[in-house]
C-alpha positions as CSV (number, residue, x, y, z in Angstrom):
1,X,218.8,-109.7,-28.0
2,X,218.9,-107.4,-31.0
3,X,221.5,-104.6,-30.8
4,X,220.0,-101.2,-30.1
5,X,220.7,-97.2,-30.2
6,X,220.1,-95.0,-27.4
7,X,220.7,-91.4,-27.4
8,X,223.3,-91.3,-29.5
9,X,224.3,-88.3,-31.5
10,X,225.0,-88.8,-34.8
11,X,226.3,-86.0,-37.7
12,X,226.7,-86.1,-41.2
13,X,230.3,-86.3,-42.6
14,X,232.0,-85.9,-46.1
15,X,232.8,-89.3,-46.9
16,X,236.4,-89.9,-48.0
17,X,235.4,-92.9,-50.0
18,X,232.7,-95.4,-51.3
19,X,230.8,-97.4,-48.4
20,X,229.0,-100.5,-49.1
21,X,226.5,-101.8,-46.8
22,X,229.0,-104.7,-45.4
23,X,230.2,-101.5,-43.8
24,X,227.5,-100.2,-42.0
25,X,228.4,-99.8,-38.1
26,X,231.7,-100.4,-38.4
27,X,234.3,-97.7,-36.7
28,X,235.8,-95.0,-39.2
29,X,238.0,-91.8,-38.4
30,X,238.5,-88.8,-40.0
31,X,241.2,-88.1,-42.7
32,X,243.7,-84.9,-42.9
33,X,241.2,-83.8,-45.5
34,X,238.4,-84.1,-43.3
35,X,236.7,-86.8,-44.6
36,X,235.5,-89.8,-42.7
37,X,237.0,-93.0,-43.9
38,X,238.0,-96.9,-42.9
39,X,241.1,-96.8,-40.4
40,X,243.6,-95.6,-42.6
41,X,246.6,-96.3,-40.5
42,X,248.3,-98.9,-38.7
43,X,248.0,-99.0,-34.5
44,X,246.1,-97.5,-31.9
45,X,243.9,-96.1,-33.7
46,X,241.1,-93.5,-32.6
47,X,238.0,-93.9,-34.3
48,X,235.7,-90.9,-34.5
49,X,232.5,-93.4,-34.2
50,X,229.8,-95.6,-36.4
51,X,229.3,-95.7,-39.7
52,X,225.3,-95.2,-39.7
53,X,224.5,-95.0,-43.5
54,X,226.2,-95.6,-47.0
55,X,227.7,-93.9,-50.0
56,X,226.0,-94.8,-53.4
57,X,228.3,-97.1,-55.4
58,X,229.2,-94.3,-58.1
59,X,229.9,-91.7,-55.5
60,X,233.4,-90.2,-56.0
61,X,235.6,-89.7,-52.2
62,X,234.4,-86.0,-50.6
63,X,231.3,-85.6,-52.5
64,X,228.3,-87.2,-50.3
65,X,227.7,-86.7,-46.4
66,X,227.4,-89.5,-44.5
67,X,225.9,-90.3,-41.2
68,X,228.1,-91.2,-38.3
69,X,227.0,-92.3,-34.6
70,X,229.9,-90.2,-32.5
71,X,228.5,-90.5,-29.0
72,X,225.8,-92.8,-27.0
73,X,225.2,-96.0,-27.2
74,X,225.3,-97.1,-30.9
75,X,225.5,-100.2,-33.0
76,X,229.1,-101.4,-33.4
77,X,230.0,-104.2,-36.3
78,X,232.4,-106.6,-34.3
79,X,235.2,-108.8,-35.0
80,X,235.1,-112.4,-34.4
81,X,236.2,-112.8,-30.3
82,X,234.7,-113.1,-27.0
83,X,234.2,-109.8,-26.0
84,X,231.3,-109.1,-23.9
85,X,229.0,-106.6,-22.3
86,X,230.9,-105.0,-19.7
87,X,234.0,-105.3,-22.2
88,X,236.1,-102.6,-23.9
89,X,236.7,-102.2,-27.7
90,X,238.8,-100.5,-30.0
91,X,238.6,-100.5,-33.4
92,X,240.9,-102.9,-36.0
93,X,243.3,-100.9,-38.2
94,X,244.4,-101.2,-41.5
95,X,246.8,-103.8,-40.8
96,X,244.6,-106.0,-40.2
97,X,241.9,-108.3,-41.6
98,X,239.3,-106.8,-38.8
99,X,239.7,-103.5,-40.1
100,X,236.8,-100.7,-38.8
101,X,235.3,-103.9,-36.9
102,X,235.2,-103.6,-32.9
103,X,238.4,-105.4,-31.1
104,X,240.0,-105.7,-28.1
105,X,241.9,-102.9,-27.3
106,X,245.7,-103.4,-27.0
107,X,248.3,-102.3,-24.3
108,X,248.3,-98.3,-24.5
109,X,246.0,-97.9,-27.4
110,X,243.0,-96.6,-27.7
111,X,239.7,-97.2,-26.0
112,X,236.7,-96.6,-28.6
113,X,234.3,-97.9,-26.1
114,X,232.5,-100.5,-23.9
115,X,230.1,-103.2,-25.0
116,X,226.5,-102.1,-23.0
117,X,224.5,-105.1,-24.9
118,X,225.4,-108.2,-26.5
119,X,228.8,-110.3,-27.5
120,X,230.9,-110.1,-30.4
121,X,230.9,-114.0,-31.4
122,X,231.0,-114.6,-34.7
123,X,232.4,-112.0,-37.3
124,X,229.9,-109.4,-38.8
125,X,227.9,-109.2,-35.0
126,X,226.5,-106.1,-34.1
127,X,226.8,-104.9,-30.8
128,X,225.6,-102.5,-28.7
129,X,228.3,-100.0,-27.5
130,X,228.8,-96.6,-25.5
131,X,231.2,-94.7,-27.6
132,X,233.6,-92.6,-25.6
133,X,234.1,-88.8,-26.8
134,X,237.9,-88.7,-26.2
135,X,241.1,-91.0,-26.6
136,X,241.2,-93.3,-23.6
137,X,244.2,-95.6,-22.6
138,X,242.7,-99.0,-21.9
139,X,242.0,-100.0,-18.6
């Protein structure tokens, strides 16, 4: 079963730095400048949603908009686990090697959303996700 998109709402955002396509659907936040941009910080982190499109590779940080899935169910790029439909994510931080990709979400962190379609497997698998709207303690 393919991962799909349903209703979600996606916007366009200044991009705070150069996407390539490995990074397509993975989970981004926004930046004190604005810009949206790989999880820049260590723990609990609250992504703002999915990456949707790309940057070109000579764009320079804050000059190109770019698509970003922020509610709905929308594709999510996973990290290698077992999560599951019916199973919450989060998304890995800088700190990590899994960072932008869906996890499991950690004592008193943040919820990013749950798995509708699908199972993470092997790294790189795209999911289908409802994305929550707001920070959520995990369950």
């Amino acid at each position: 079963l393919m991962a799909y998109t349903e209703s979600a709402t996606i916007v366009s955002i200044v991009a705070g730095a150069t996407f390539s396509s490995g990074d397509l659907y993975k989970l981004v936040v926004v930046d004190s400048s604005g810009n949206v941009v790989l999880p820049n910080t260590t723990g609990n982190v609250l992504p703002i949603g999915s990456l949707y499109g790309r940057t070109s590779t000579t764009a320079s940080a804050g000059s190109q908009a770019v698509p970003v899935a922020i509610s709905g169910v929308a594709k999510v790029q996973m990290a290698a686990s077992t999560l599951a439909a019916g199973g919450y994510i989060a998304a890995g931080d800088s700190g990590s090697t899994d960072k932008g990709l869906g996890i499991a979400p950690t004592t008193d962190g943040y919820t990013a959303g749950q798995i509708v379609s699908g199972s993470s497997g092997a790294l790189g698998r795209i999911v289908s996700v409802n994305l929550f709207t707001g920070p959520l303690s995990t369950p």
